[in-house]
N, C-alpha and C positions, 0 to 999 in steps of 0.2 A: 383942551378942545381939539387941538392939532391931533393927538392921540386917537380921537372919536373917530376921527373923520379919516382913521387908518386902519378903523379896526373892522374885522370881519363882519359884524354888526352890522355897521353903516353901510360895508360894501355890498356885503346882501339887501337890503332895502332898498338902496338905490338901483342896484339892478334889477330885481324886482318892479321898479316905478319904471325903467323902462323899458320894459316888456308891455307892460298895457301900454304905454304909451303909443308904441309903435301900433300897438293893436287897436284903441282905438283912433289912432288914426287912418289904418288900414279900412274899415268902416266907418268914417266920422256919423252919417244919416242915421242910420244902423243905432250907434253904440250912445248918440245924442238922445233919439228915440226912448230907448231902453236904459236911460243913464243910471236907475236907481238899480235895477238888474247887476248892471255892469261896476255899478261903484261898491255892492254888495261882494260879487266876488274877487274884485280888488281885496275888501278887506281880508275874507277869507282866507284869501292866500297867501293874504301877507302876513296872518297870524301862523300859520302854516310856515311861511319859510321863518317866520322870526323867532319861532321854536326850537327850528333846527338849527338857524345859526347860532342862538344863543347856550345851543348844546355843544358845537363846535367849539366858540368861542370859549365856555366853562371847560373844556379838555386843554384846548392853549393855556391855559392860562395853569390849571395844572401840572403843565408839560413845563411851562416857565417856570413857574414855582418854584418843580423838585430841581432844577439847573440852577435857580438860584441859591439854593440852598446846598445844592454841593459847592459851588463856587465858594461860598462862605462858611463853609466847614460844616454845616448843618446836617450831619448826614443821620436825617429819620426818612422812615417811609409815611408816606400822606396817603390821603383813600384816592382809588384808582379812577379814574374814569366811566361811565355808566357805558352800558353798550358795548358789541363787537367790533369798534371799530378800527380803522388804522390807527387813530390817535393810540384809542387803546394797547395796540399792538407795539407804538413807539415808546410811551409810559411804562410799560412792562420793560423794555429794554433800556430804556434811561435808570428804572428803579434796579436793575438785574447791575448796571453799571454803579450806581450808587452802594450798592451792596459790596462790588467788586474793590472799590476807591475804600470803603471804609473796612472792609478784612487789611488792603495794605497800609491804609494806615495805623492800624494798630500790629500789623508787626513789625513796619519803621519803627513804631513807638517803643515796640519790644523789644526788636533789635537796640536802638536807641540808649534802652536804660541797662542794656546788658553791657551795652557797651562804656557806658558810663560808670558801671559795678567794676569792671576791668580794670579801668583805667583810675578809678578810687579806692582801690585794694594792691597797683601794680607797687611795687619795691621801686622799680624804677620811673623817675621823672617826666611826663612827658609833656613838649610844649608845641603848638602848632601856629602857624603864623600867614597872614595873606601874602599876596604876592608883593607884595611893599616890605616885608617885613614885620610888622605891625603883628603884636602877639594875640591870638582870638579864642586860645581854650591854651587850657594847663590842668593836671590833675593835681591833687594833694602833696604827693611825693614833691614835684617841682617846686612847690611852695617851700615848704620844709627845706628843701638843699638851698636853693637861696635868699632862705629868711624873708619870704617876706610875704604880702597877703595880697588877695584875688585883683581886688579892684587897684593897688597900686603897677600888676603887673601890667593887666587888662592895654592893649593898644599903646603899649611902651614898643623899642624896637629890641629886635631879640639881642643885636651885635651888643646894644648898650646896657641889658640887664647880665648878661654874662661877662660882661669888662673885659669884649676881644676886640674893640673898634682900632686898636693899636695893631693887631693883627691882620684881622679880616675885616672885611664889606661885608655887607649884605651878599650883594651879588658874588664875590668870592666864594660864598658858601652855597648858591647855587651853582656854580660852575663845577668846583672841585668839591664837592660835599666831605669838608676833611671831618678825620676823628682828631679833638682835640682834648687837651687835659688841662683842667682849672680848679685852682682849690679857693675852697669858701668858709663863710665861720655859718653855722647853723644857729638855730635860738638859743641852743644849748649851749653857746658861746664857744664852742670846738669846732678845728677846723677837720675839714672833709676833703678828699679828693675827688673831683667827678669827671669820668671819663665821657663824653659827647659825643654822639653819631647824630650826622647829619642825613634825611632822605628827602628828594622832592615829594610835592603831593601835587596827582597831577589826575586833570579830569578824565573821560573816557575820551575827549578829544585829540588828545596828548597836551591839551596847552597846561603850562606850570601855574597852577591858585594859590602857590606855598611852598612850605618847607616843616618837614617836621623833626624837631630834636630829641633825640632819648639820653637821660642822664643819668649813669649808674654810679652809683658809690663804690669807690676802689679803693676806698681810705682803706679797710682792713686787707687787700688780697697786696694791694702797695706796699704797705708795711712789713706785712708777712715775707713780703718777697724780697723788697730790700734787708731788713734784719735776718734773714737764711743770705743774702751775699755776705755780708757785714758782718755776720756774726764770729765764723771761722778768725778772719783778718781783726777782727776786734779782741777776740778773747786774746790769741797769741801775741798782738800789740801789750796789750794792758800786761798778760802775764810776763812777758819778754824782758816790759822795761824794771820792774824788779828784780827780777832773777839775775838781770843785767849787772845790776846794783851790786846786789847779793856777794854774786861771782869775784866784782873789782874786789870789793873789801875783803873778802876771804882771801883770794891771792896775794893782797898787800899784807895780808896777816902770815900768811904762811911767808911772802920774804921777808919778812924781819918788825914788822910793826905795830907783832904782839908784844914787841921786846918795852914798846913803848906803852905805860899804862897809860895814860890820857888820849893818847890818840886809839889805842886798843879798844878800851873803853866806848869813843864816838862813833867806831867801827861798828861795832857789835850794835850798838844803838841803832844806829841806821840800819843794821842788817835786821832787827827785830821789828824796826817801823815797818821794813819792808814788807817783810814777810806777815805781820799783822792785816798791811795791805791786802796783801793774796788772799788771806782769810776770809775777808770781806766780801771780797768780789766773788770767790766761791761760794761765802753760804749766799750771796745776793741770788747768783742764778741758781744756785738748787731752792730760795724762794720762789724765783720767775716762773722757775721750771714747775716745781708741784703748784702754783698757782691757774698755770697753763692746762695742766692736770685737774683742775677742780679736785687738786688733793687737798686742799687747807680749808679748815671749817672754821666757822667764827662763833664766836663761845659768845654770843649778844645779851644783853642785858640792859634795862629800862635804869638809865642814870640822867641827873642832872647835868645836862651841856655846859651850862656855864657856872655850876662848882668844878665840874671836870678842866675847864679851861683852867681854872683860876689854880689848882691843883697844879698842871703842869707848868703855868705861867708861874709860881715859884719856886718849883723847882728851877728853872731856867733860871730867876733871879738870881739864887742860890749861888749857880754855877758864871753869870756870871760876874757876880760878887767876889768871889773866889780865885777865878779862874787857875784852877791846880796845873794844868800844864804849861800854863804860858798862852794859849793861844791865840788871845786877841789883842789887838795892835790899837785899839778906837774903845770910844765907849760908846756903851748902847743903854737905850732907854724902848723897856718894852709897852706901849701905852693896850690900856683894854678898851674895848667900846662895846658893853654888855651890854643887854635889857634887865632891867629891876626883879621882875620875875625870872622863877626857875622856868628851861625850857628841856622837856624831856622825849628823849630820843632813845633809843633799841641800836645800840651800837656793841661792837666787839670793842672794849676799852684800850686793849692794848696794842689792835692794829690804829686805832684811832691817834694815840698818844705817836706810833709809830711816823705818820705821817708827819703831826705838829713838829717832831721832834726835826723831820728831814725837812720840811720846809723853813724852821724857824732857822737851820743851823745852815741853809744855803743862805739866807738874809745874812747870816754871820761872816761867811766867806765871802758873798759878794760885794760888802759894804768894807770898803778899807778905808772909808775914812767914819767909821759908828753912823751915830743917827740913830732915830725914832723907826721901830718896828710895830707897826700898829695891829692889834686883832680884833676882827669885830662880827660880831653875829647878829644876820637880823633874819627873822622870823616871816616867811611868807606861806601864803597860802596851802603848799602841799608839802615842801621839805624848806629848811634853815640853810642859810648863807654864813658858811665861814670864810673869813679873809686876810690872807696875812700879808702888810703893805713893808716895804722896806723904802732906803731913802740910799739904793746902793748903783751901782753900775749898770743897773735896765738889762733889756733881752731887744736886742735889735729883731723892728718887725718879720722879715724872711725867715729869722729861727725860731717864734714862737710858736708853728702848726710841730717843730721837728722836737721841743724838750721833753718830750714825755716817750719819748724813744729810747732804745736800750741804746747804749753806749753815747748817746749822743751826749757833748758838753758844749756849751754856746764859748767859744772863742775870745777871754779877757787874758790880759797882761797879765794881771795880780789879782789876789784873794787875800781876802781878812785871813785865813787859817794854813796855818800852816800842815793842815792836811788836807791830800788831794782826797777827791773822790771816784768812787769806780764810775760813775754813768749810768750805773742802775738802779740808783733813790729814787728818781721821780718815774722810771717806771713803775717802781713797786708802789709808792702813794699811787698813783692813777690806777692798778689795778686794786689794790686794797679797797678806793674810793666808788670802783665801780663794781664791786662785790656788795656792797652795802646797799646797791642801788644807786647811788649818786654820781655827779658827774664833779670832774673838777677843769679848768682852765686857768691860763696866763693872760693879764695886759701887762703890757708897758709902754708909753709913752716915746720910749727909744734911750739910746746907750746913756748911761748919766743920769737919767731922771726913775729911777727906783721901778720896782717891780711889784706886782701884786696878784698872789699866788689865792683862786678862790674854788673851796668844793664845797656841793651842798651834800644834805640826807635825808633820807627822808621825816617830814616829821608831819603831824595833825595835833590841831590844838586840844584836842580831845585829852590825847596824852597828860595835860598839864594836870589833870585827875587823880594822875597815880600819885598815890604817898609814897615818899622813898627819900630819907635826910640820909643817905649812906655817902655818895659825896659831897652833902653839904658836911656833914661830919671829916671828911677825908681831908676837905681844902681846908680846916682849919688849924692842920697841923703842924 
């Protein structure tokens, strides 16, 4: 009601009513006389103005319309106004602006998804955060480096999801926007290095709404570049301390201690272990090297995984049943944890066996006192989980992102075996493992509580289709 009595409508009729008013009062005799005359063109004229207000009135209300409906995002055009009027003329220009408003919003929107395509295809990380901190966009890549998914990141604070609150504040990294380096484990269960730039994000006012972080992966350019320092000083080490060896014994042979058969004898041993050493580490890195080369081809073939297991696992019983040189100080018990069904996989057999062999025989060396080395496969969705657990002297947490590096050895007293190793087995499994397509990784628990060496491959249960008893035949011999 209140509305009515605001509206152009009303305000026309009312004035309208007082115009006669005034007029007939200006002749009361007159217009008393003549009142049906006079109350005749009363009505007239008031159907007359009540025409045209409510022509006005139907343009308002048009004019409000399309303003409400841009307000609320509604951007169509409605029919225009009848007549030349001014209303007409501002409807035109409200609709000219509603036309304007919605070209830019569709190429925000364009802009928008482009930018969105960028930032879901970029290699590198990126995470954006309010001015509290408080994380409010991340693309895919960020996910990925630190394992974990959208709505857990969603309004966490950035210091606490990158684990620098030991470091830095928040506002620390506003102030000095440093570059920082942290390394993480991805789902892949491998750790990464990720190098971090920080920049503000800041409105056209200048005031600061944010900070935005870029996270690149430098786990390979890291590596690269440490193992090109390392490598010089490593090979000459490694070669050095045999040749060293070598040198003593042949000197002690040439003053006189060929004269002695037995000690001549232990001489010449030692100098043959030696030198077998060298051997090793040479053909390792002309492996490393033609693998670096994508010179080495894998002769793949569709075999049963777990006759193949079961194949090398006695071999290994075999040896160490036997053990022909002496080497072990403990006893071991190899346990299997297969599935009942065969599970068939497209591997190169002999880089595969190559692997089993370097992992099971570091469980050998790192266990001095024996224990249960357990292997077990289990079957998931896109590739199989192999896993070789030992019960030996662990991988203290700081060196597990570092054992799958050339020359690197994790730092123990003593080993089961009495032969050393060059530092380039578990490079070569990790490259073997990731020629095949799969990935491989270490946990441990820490020093003392055994270690557990796992890489998958690819596998699809489709596979299980193929007929092939060639290592169910193999393992039974």
């Amino acid at each position: 009601m209140i509305k009515f009595f605001h509206s152009i409508i009303f305000k026309g009729v009312a004035i309208h009513l007082l115009l006669f008013v005034i007029l007939f009062v200006s002749q009361p005799e007159y217009n008393i006389a003549h009142f049906g005359s006079f109350f005749g063109y009363y009505l007239f004229s008031l159907l007359f103005v009540l025409f045209f207000v409510i022509q006005q009135h139907q343009a308002l209300q048009n004019v409000s319309k399309q303003m409400d409906d841009i307000k609320n995002g509604n951007l169509s055009k409605n029919n225009p106004p009848k007549g030349n009027s001014e209303f007409t003329e501002l409807y035109n220009k409200i609709q000219s602006l509603d036309e304007n408003i919605a070209r830019t919003q569709n190429n925000l929107e364009n802009q928008r998804n482009q930018l969105d395509s960028i930032l879901a295809y970029m290699i590198d990380g990126v995470i954006a955060t309010d001015r509290r901190g408080n994380i409010i966009m991340c693309n895919k890549s960020a996910l990925n480096y630190l394992n974990t998914t959208e709505p857990e990141l969603m309004q966490k604070n950035i210091v606490d999801i990158l684990d620098i609150a030991n470091q830095y504040s928040f506002y620390d990294l506003l102030e000095k926007e440093p570059e920082i380096t942290i390394e993480t484990r991805i789902s892949s269960n491998e750790f990464i290095a990720l190098r971090i730039k920080f920049a503000l994000f800041r409105r056209e006012s200048g005031f600061i709404s944010g900070i935005i972080a870029v996270l690149h992966d430098m786990t390979e350019q890291d590596k690269a570049e440490r193992e090109r320092r390392l490598f010089v000083s490593n090979v000459s080490h490694e070669l050095r301390t045999p040749l060293t060896s070598v040198k003593a014994y042949l000197e002690a042979l040439e003053d006189g201690a060929i004269d002695d058969k037995e000690i001549a004898t232990s001489f010449i041993n030692v100098s043959l272990s030696e030198t077998d050493r060298m051997i090793r580490m040479i053909s390792d890195l002309l492996t490393l090297s033609r693998m670096d080369q994508d010179k080495i081809i894998l002769n793949k073939e569709m075999i049963n995984l777990v006759a193949f297991l079961n194949f090398q696992i006695n071999r290994l019983d075999k040896i160490l049943e036997t053990d022909p040189n002496d080497f072990f100080t403990a006893d071991f018990t190899i346990i299997r944890n297969f599935p009942d069904n065969p599970v068939w996989v497209e591997i190169d057999t002999d880089k595969i066996a190559q692997v089993i062999d370097n992992i099971v025989n570091n469980a050998f060396k790192y266990s001095p006192n024996g224990g249960k080395i357990t292997i077990s496969v289990e079957t998931r969705e896109k590739d199989v989980l192999i896993s070789i657990s030992d019960q030996g002297m662990g991988i203290p947490k700081s060196a597990l992102p570092k054992i799958f590096d050339r020359f690197y050895r994790v730092d123990n007293e003593s080993r089961n075996s009495k032969v050393g190793g060059t530092g380039l087995g578990l490079s070569i499994v990790h490259d073997i493992v990731k020629m095949h397509g799969g990935t491989i990784f270490a946990t441990s628990p820490g020093s003392g509580q055994g270690t557990t060496f796992s890489f998958t491959l690819p596998y699809l249960p489709e596979n299980n289709d193929v007929a092939s008893d060639d290592w169910d035949e193999f393992s039974e011999e």
